[in-house]
C-alpha positions as CSV (number, residue, x, y, z in Angstrom):
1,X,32.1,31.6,-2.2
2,X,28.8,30.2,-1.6
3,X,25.3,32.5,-1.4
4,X,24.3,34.2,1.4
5,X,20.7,34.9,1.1
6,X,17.3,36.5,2.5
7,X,13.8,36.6,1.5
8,X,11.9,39.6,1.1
9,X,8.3,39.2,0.0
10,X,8.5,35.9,-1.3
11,X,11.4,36.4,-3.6
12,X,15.0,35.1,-2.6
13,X,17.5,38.0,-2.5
14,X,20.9,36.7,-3.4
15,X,23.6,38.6,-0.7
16,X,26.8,38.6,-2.8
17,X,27.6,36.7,-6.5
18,X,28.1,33.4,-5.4
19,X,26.1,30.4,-6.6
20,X,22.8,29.2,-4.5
21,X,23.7,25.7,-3.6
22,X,20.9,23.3,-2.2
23,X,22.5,20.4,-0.2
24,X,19.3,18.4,0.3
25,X,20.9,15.0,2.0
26,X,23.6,17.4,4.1
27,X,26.8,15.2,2.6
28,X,28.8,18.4,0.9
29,X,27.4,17.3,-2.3
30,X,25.2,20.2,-4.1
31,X,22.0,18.2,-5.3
32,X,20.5,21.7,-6.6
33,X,22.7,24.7,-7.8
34,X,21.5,28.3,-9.2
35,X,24.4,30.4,-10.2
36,X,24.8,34.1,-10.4
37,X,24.5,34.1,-14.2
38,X,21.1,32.1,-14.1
39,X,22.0,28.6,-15.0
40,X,20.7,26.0,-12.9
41,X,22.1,23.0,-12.3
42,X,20.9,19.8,-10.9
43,X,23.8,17.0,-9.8
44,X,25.6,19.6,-10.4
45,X,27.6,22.6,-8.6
46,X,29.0,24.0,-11.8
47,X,26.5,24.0,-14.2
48,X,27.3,25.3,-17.7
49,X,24.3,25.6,-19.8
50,X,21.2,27.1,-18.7
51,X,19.6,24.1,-17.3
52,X,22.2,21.8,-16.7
53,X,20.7,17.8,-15.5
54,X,24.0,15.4,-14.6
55,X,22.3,12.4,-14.2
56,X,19.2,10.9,-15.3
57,X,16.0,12.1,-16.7
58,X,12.3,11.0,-16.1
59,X,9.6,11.5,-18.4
60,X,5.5,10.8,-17.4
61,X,3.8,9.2,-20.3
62,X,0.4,8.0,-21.4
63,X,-1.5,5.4,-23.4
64,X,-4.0,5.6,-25.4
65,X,-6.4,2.9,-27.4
66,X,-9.1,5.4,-28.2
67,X,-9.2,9.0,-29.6
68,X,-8.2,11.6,-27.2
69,X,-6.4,14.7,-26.7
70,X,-2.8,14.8,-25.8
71,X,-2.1,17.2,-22.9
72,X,0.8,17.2,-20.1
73,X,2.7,14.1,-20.6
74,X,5.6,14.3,-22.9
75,X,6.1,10.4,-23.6
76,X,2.6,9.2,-25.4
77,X,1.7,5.7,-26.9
78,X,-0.7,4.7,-28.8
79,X,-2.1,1.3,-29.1
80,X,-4.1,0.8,-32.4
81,X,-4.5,-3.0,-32.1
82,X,-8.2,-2.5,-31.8
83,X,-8.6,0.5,-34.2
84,X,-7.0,3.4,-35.7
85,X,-7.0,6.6,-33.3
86,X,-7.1,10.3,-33.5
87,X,-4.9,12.3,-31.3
88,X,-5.2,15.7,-31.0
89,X,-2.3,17.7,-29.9
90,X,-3.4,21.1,-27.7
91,X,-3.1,24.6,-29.4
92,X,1.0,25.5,-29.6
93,X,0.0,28.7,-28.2
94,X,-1.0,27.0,-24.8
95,X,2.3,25.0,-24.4
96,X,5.3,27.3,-26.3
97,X,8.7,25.2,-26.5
98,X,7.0,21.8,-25.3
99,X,8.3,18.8,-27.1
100,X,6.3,15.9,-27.6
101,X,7.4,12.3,-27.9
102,X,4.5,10.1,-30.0
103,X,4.9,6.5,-30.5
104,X,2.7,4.1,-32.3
105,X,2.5,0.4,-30.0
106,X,1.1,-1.8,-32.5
107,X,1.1,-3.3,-36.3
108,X,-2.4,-3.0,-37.2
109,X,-4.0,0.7,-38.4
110,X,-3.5,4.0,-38.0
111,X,-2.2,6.2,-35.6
112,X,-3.4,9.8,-37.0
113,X,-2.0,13.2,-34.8
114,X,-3.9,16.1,-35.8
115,X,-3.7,20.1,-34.2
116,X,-6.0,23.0,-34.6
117,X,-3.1,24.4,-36.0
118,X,-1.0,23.0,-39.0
119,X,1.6,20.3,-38.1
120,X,5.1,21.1,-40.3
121,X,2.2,22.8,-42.8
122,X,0.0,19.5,-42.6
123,X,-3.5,19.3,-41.6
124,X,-2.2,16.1,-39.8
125,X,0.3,12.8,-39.7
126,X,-0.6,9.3,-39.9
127,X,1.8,6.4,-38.8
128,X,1.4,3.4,-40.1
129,X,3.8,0.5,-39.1
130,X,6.6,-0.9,-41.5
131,X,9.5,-3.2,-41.4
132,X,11.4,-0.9,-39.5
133,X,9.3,-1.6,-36.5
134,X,7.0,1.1,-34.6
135,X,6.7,4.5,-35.4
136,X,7.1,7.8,-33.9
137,X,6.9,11.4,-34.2
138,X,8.7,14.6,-32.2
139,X,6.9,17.3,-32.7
140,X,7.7,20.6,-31.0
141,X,5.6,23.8,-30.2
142,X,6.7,27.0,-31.5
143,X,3.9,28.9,-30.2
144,X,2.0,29.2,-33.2
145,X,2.7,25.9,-35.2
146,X,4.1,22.7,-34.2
147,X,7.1,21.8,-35.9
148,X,8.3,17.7,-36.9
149,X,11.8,17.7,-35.3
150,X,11.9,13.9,-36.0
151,X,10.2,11.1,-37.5
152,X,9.9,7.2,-38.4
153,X,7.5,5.2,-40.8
């Protein structure tokens, strides 16, 4: 059984305990489903984990070939084939549970990620490139500290 629902006050009111099923394209198909026990699925009508993507996924990313700060795109390259760079990742207490993704594009110097907070109890982390091509670094935010979840060098 599918939702009935209203809207009081700006907040959708779920009528009985079936799922919220968006059917954006009208084909049967649910392109957007919230059940009753708060999982949300996209492509998906069943979802079983709390966000639940069946299909692709599209991350916005930046480049940078000076020093700079890092701030909401979660795929970010940096090209050091004039220089070596600083980037700065912002306070973990700004962006809790973000995840960045931070890849080094060239051969020659540094790519140096430094936080006003420690990173994995580092002041900061330098990539350098070596024979197993270009480096990266995932670091996560837990709030307080950002935390190395994986890394190349």
């Amino acid at each position: 059984m599918y939702a009935d629902f209203k809207i009081k006050g700006g907040t959708i009111i779920n009528q009985n305990s079936g799922p919220l099923v968006f059917d954006l394209t009208n084909d049967g198909n649910a392109n957007v489903t919230m059940s009753a026990n708060g999982k949300m699925g996209f492509g998906s009508s069943a979802p079983t984990s709390t966000f639940d993507l069946t299909g692709s996924l599209g991350l916005n990313s930046q480049v940078f070939s000076a020093d700079g700060a890092i701030s909401g795109n979660s795929m970010i390259f940096g090209d050091t084939s004039v220089g070596s760079i600083s980037l700065t990742l912002p306070s973990p207490s700004t962006v809790t549970g973000r995840i960045y993704h931070i890849k080094k594009i060239s051969e020659n110097n540094s790519l140096i990620i430094t936080s006003s907070t420690n990173i994995d109890n580092s002041a900061n982390v330098t990539l350098t490139t070596s024979g197993n091509g270009f480096p990266y670094l995932n670091v996560y935010s837990s709030g307080t500290q950002w935390f190395i979840s994986s890394m190349s060098n």
